[in-house]
PLY file of the C-alpha trace (Angstrom):
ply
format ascii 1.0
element vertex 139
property float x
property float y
property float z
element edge 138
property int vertex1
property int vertex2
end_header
90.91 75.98 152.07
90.20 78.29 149.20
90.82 82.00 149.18
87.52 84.09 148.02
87.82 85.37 144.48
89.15 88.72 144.64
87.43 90.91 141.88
89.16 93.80 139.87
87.23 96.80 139.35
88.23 98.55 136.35
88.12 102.30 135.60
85.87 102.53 132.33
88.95 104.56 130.89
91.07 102.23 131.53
88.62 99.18 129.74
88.25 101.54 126.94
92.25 102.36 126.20
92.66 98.80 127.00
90.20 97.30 124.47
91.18 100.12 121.93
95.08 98.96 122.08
94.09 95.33 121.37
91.80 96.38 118.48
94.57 99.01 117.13
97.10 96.14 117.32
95.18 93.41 115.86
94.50 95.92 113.07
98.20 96.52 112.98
98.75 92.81 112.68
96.26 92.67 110.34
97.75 95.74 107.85
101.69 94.35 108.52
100.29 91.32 105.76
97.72 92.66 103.77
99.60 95.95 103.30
97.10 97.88 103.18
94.26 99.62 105.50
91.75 102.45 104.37
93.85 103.64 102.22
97.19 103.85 103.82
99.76 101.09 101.85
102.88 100.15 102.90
106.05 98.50 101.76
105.38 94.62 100.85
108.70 93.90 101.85
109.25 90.40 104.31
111.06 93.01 106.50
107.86 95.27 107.10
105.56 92.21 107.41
107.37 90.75 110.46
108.08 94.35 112.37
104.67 95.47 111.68
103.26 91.97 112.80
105.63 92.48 115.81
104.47 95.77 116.92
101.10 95.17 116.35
101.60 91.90 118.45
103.19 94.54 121.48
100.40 96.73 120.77
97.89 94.53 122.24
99.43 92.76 124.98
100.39 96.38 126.13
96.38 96.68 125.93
95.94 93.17 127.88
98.87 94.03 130.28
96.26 96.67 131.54
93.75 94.60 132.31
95.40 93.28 135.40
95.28 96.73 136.78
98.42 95.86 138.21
101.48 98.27 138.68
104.52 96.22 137.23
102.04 95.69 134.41
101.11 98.72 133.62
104.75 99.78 133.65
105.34 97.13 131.01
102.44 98.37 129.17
103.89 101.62 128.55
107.40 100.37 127.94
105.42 98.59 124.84
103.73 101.74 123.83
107.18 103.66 123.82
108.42 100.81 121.68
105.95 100.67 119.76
106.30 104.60 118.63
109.53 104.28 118.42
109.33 100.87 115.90
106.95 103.25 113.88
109.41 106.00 113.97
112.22 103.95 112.69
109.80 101.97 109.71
109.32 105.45 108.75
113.42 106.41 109.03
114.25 103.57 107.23
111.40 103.62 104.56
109.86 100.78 105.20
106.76 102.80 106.13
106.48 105.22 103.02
105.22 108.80 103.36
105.09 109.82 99.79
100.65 110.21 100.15
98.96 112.38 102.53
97.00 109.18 103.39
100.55 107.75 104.60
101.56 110.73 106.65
98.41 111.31 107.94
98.01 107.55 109.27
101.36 107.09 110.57
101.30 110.74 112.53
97.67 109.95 113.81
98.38 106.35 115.05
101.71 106.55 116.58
100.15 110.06 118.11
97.37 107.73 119.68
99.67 105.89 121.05
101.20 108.61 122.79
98.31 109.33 124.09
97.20 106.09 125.19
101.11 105.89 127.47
100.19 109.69 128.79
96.90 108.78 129.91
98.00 105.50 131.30
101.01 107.21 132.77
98.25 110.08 134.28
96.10 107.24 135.91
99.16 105.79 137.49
97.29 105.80 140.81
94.43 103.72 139.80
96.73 100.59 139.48
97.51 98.64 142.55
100.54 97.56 143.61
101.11 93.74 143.67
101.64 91.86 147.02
104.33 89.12 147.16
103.74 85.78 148.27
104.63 86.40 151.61
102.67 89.37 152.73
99.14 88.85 153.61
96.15 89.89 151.57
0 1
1 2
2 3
3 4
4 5
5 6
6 7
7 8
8 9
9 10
10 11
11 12
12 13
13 14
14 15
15 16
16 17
17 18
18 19
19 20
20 21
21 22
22 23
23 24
24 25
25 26
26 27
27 28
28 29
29 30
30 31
31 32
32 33
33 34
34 35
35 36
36 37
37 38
38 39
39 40
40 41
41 42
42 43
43 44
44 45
45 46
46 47
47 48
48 49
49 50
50 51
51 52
52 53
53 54
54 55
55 56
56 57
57 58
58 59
59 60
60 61
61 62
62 63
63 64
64 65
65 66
66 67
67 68
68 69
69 70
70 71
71 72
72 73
73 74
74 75
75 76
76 77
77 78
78 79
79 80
80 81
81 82
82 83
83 84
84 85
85 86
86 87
87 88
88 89
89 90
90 91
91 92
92 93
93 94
94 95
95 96
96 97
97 98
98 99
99 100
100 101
101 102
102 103
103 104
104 105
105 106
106 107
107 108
108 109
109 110
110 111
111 112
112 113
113 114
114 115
115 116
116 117
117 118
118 119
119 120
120 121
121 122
122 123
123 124
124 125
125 126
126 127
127 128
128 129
129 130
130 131
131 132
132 133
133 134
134 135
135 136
136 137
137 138
């Protein structure tokens, strides 16, 4: 016998930080090859092409992870943001991300700042995500 489909409602915050984080890290994606986006270049090293791929990459599975509106998920989800700031951080550190333009500094403290915001606001709407069941209890 089949169970009835159980539908997820979804906060319209949480669809819009969710749909921004996969367009922010498709655009990510997108700038770790061509190395450059409105303005804002980076280093055209191998190196920066695969991290910046990569945290693009966690970017947007962070924004798909919400989606589920699950709890475990959503943890995950911010554990990728954090990551994610902190791989911008360290491409910065290690100049791999330069800062020498105002474009540069600009773009770097503005996205990894909107990341930030999107783990705070997650992190504030903690109650809004539901707590999985196991197999064994009953729905």
């Amino acid at each position: 016998m089949s169970r009835p489909k159980k539908y997820v409602t979804r906060p319209v915050g949480i669809l819009v930080a969710s749909a921004l984080m996969i367009l922010f890290g498709v655009a990510e994606i997108a700038t770790g090859f061509s190395h450059s986006f409105f303005g804002i270049t980076t280093s055209e090293t191998a190196l920066f092409t695969i991290i910046g791929a990569i945290l693009g990459a966690l970017y947007a599975v962070a924004g798909v992870l919400l989606l589920t509106m699950e709890k475990r998920a959503t943890a995950a989800a911010i554990f990728l943001l954090i990551f994610d700031i902190v791989g911008r951080i360290s491409l910065v550190i290690t100049g791999l991300f330069p800062i020498n333009t105002s474009e540069n500094l600009i773009g770097i403290i503005g996205g990894t700042s909107v990341a930030a915001v999107f783990a705070g606001y997650i992190a504030l709407k903690w109650k809004s995500f539901n707590q999985k069941k196991s197999h064994y209890e009953k729905t």
